[in-house]
N, C-alpha and C positions, 0 to 999 in steps of 0.2 A: 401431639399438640405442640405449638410452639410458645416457645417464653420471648416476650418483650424485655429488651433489655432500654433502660431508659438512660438518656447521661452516655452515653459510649463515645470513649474519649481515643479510641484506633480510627484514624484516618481511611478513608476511602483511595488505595491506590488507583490513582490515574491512568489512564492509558497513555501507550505511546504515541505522540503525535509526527507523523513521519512525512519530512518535508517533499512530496512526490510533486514534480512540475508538470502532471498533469493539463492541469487549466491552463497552460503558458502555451502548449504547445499546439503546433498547426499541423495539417497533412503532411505527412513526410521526416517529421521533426523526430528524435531518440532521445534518449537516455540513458549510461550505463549504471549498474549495482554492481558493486563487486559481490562474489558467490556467499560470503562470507556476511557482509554484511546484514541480512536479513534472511527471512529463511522464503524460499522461493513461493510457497503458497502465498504468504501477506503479500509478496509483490501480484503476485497472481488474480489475488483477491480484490485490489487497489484498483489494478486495471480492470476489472469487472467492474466496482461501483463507481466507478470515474466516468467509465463508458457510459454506465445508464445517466449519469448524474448530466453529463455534456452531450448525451446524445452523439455518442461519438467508438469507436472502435481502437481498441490498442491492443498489442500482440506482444507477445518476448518469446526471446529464445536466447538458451545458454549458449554462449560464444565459447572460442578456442581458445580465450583470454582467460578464461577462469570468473566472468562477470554473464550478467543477465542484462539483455539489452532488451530496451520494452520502444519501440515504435506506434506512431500514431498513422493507421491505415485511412479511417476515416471520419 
């Protein structure tokens, strides 16, 4: 069984909100992450719900730069 706790004074950590230019972009348009900066599934991820959200296609792949470049195909 579970206990209600009422009055609960610990905050709700927030998610991150991660500034991806998505929506800015047009056919043909990129982006680089450095490898480091996020871990590659969430960029991975972004570009999946981005795509259904725009009706739209984006791709990445890790570069020889040590960064994730995510392009917009369609």
């Amino acid at each position: 069984m579970f206990v209600v706790t009422k009055g609960d004074k610990e905050q709700v950590m927030p998610r991150p909100a991660y500034p991806w230019p998505h929506r800015l972009m047009d056919v043909g348009d990129s982006f680089e992450v450095p490898l480091g900066a996020v871990r590659p599934a969430v960029l991975y991820n972004a570009n999946y719900r981005w795509g259904k959200r725009l009706g739209a296609k984006f791709v990445s792949r890790v570069q020889k730069t040590g960064s994730i470049k995510v392009w917009r195909v369609q």
